[in-house]
C-alpha positions in Angstrom: 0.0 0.0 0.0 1.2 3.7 -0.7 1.1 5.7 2.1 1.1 9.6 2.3 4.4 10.7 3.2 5.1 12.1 7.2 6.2 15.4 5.6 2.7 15.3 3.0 0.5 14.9 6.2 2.5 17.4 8.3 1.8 20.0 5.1 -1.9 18.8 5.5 -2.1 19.4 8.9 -0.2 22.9 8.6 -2.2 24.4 5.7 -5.6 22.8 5.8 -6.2 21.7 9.3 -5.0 23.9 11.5 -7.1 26.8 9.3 -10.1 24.2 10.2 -9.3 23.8 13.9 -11.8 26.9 14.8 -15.6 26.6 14.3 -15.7 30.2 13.2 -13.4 29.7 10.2 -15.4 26.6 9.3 -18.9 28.5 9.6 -17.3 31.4 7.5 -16.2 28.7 5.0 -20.0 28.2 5.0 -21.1 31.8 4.7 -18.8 32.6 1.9 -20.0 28.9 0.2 -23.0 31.0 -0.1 -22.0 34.1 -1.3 -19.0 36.3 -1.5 -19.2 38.9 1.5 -17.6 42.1 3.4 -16.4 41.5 6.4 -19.3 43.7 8.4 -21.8 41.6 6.3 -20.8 38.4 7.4 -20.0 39.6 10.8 -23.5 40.3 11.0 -24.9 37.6 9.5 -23.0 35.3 12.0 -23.4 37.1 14.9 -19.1 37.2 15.3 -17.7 40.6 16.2 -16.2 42.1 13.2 -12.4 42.0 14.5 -12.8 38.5 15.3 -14.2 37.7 11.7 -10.9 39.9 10.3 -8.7 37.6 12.6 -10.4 34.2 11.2 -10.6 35.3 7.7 -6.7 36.3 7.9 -5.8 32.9 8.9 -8.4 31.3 6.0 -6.2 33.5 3.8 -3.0 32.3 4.9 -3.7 29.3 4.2 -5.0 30.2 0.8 -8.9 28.8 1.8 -10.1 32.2 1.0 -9.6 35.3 -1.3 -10.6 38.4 -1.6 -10.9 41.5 -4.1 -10.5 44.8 -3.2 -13.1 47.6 -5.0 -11.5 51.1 -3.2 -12.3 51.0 0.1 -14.3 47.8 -0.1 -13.0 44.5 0.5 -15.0 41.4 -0.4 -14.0 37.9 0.3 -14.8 34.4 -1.3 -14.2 31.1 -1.4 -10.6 29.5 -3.0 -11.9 26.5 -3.7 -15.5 25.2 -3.5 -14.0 21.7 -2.9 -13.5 22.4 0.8 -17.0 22.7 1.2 -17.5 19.5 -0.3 -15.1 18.2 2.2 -16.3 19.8 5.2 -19.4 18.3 4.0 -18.1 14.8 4.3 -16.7 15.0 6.9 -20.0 16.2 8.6 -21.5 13.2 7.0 -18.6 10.8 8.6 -19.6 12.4 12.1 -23.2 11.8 11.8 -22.4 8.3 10.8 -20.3 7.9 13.7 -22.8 9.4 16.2 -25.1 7.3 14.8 -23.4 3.9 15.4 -22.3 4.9 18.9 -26.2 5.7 19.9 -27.1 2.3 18.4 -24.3 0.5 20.3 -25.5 2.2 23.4 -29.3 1.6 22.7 -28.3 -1.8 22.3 -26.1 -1.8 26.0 -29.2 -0.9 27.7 -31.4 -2.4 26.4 -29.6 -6.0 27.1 -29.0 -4.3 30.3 -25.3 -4.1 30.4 -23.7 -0.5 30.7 
């Protein structure tokens, strides 16, 4: 079997998951999924304060998840790549699975009576 390479997965882990490890940045992901969006718009719409939405989408940027264009003044950010989403979106899908099977198992424990 070929296996990812240590220094592949620490890249991985540098530049996607570590921009993933806050629930903001992954709701922003969202948000911008959506639409493209000024900060005070999505700010709003999220209900973040707008310098903690500045801080997230920095990082997203850093790690190339987001973009933005400048028009003057105005700043408006959007997804990189849509393919995140579709990840995120599996990954949701792996944890509902999960959740799932762990109820069952535990539905089954009591219901034999064992705990």
């Amino acid at each position: 079997m070929n296996y990812p390479s240590l220094q592949e997965l620490n890249l991985l882990h540098a530049n996607i998951c570590r921009a993933l490890a806050d629930p903001k940045r992954i709701l922003l992901l969202y948000a911008l999924d959506h639409k493209p969006r000024h900060v005070t718009a999505l700010a709003d719409e999220l209900n973040i304060p707008q310098p903690t939405v500045s801080r997230h989408l920095r990082i997203l940027r850093q790690h190339s998840l987001v973009n933005f264009e400048r028009n003057g003044s105005s700043v408006v950010y959007y997804l990189s790549d849509r393919q995140i989403i579709q990840v995120l979106d599996m990954m949701r899908q792996i944890m509902y699975d999960a959740l799932a099977k762990q109820s069952n198992m535990l539905n089954q424990s009591v219901a034999m009576g064992t705990d």
